[in-house]
N, C-alpha and C positions, 0 to 999 in steps of 0.2 A: 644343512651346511654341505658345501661342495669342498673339495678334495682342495679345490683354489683358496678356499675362503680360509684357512688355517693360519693361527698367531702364529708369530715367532717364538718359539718356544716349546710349542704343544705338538704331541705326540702328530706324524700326520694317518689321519682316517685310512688310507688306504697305505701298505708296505708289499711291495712287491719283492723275490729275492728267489733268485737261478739258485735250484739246491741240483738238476741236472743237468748238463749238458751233452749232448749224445750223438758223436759223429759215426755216422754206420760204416764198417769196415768195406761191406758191399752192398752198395745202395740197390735199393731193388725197387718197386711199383708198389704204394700203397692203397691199395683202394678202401680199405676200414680199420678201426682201429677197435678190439676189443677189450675192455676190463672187467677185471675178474675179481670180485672180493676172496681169496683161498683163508682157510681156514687149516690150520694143523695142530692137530692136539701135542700135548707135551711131550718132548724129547722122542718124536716121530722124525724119522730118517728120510729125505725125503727119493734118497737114489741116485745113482748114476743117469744121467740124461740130457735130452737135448730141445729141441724146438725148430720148429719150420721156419721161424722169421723170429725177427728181435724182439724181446722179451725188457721191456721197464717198469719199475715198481717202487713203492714206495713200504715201510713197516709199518701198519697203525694201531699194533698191541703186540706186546714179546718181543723174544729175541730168537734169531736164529742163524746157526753157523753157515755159511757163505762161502762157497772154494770153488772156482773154476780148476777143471783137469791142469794139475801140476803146476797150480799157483797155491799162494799161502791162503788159511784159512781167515776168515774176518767174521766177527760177531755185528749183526746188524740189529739194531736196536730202535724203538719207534722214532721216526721218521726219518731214519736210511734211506735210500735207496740204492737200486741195485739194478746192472744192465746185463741182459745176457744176450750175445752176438747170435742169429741165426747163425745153427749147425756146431756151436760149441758147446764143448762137452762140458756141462755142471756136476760136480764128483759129489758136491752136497748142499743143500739148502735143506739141513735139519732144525726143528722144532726147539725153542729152547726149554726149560723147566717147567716154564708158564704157557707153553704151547705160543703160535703168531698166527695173528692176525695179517695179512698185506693185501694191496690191490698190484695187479698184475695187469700191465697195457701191453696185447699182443698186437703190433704192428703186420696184416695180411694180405694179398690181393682182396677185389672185392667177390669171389666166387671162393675163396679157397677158406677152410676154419682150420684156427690155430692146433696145431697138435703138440703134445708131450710123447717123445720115446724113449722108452724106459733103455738100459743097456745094459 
């Protein structure tokens, strides 16, 4: 059955639905795009820090506290997501009780690999 062929009524086989939308504050050259499964154990802190280019993600087990420098804090919870702007400061992305599971998409040139610095 194709996606066309669906009754009226019945669920359709395919849903598509925007959970992000992500205008870059400053557009920069992509040449690759990397994902990262991270893993953190429970109620690990994950630090003051930064990134060389835009950072988007998604929760896919746990929760964990969420604050960019001198914004409110947010609990993100499985299937969050979450944007961090190349060169802003993240004050925390800690671990919740049950520790998180996420995938992280580092937005890079194609010569350059994503970095974390610590602050």
């Amino acid at each position: 059955m194709s996606a066309a062929d669906t009754r009226a009524g019945d669920p359709a086989p395919i849903e598509r639905a925007i959970v992000q939308d992500v205008m870059l504050a400053t557009p920069r050259p992509v040449g690759r795009i990397q994902t990262r499964r991270v893993t953190m154990q429970p109620n690990v802190a994950g630090g003051l820090h930064l990134h060389n280019g835009p950072v988007v993600g998604a929760i896919e087990r746990g929760s964990a506290i969420y604050q960019i420098e001198g914004g409110a804090e947010h609990t993100l919870e499985v299937g969050d997501t979450f944007y961090e702007e190349e060169g802003t400061r993240i004050a925390r992305f800690d671990a919740g009780p049950d520790g998180v599971v996420f995938l992280a998409h580092f937005l890079v040139a194609t010569h350059e690999e994503p970095t974390l610095t610590m602050l």
